[in-house]
C-alpha positions as CSV (number, residue, x, y, z in Angstrom):
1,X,3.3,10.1,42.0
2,X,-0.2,11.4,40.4
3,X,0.6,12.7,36.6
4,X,0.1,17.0,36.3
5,X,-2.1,17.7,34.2
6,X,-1.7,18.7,30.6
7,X,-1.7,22.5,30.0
8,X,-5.0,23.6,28.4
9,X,-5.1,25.9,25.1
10,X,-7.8,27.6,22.5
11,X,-7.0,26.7,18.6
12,X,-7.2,30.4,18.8
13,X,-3.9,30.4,21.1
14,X,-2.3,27.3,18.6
15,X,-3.0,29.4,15.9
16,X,-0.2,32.1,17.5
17,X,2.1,29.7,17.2
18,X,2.5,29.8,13.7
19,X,6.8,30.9,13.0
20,X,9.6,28.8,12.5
21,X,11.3,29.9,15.7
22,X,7.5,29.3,17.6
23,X,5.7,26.2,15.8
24,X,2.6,24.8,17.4
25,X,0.6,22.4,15.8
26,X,-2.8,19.9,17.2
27,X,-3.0,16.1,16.3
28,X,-6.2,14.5,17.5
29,X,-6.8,17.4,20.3
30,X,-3.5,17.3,21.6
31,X,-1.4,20.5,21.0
32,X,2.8,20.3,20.3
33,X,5.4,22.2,20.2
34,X,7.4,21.7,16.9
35,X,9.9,24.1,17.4
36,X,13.0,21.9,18.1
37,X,11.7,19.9,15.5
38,X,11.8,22.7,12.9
39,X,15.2,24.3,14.1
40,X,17.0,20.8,13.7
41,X,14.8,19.6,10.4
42,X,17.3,18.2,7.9
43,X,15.3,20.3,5.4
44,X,17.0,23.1,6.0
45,X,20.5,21.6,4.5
46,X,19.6,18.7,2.8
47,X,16.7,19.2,0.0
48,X,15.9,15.6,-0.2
49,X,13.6,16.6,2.8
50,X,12.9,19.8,1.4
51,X,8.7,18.6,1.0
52,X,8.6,17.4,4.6
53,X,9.9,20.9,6.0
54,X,7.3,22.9,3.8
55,X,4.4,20.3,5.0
56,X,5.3,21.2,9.0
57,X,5.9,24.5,7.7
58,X,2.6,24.6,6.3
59,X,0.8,23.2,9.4
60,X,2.6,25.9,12.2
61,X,-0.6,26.8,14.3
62,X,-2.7,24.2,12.9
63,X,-5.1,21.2,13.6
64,X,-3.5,19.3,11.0
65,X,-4.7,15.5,12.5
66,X,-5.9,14.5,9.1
67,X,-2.9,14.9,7.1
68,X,-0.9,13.1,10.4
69,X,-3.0,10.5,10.0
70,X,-2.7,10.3,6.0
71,X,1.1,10.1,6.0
72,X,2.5,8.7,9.5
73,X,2.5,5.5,10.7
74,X,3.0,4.4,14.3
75,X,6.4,5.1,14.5
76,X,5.9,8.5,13.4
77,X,2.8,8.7,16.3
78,X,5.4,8.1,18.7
79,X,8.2,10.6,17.8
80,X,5.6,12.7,17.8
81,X,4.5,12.3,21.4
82,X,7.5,13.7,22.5
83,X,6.8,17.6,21.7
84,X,3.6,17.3,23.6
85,X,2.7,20.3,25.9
86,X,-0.7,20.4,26.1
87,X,-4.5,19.6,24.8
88,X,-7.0,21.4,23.1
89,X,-9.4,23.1,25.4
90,X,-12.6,21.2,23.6
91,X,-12.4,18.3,20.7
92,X,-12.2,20.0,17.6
93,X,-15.1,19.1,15.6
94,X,-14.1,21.1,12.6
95,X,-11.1,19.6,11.3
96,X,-9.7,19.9,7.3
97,X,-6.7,19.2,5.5
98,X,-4.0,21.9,5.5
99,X,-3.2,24.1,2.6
100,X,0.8,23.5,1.7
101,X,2.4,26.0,0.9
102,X,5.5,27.4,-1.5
103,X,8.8,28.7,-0.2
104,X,7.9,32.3,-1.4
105,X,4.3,32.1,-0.1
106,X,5.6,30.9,3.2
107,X,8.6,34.2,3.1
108,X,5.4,36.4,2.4
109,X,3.5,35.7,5.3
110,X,6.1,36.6,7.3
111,X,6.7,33.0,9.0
112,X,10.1,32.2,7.7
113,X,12.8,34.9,6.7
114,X,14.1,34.1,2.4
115,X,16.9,32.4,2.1
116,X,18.0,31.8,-1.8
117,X,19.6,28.4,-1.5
118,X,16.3,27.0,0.0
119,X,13.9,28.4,-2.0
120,X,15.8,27.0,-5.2
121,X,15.8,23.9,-3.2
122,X,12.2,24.3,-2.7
123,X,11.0,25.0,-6.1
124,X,12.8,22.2,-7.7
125,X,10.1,19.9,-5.0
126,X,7.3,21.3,-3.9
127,X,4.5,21.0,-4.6
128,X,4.5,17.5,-5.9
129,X,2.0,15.3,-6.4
130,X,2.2,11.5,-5.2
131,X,2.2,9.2,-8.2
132,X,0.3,6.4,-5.8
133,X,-2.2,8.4,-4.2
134,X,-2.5,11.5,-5.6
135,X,-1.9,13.2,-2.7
136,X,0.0,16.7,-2.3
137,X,2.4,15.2,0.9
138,X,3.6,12.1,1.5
139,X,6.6,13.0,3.7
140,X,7.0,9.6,5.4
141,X,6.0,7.8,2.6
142,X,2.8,6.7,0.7
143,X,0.7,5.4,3.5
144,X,-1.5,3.9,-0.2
145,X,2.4,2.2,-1.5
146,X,2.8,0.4,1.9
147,X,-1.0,-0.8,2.2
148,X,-0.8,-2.1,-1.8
149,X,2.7,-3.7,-0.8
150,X,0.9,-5.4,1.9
151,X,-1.9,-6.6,-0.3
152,X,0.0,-7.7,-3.0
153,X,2.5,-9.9,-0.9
């Protein structure tokens, strides 16, 4: 049985997506829908994972492929592919690295309602910069620790 094809959508329409409760984001021109992701992130209860919840945060209704790239692996890639529904209507030639975001400047915009405990929670880790790398995010881990690992072994 012949595959449907993927749904087609405008960066214009991702960038709609951009709330808690209705999180888009694009990864090498294919467009996901975080949502479940978000409403189950441990982040929310546990702040150990506090940084990794204000990095998706911070990419809702984003191309964020570069910062993907910089701090998944393979495993990460794969999880990833199951919140696929749909691709970007042309490649998008125009890619950056997101900005990340605070707790309060996340409540301001609107895309997330306050919640006291979290944005203590928040404070106390974000945003923090990567000893290794230098790097704002590194919410699966330093891909620069793993690849000096590997060449120190």
């Amino acid at each position: 049985m012949p595959r449907r094809p993927w749904p087609v959508y405008t960066l214009e329409q991702v960038a709609e997506h951009n709330h808690k409760d209705d999180c888009w984001i694009v990864v090498d021109d294919k467009v996901y829908d975080m949502t479940p992701h978000v409403r189950n992130h441990e982040g929310w209860i546990g702040s150990g994972k506090i940084s990794t919840l204000l990095a998706i945060l911070s990419a809702m209704g984003t191309d964020c492929t570069e910062d993907f790239h910089d701090t998944h692996d393979a495993n990460g890639f794969r999880e990833l592919s199951a919140f696929q529904n749909g691709v970007l209507d042309r490649p998008n030639t125009n890619r950056k690295k997101i900005s990340y975001y605070t707790w309060e400047q996340l409540v301001a915009s609107g895309c997330i309602g306050d919640c006291p405990g979290m944005r203590a929670a928040a404070k106390a880790v974000a945003p923090v910069e990567c000893e290794i790398c230098g790097e704002v995010a590194c919410a699966d881990g330093c891909p620069a620790a793993s690849q000096r690992t590997a060449s120190s072994a």
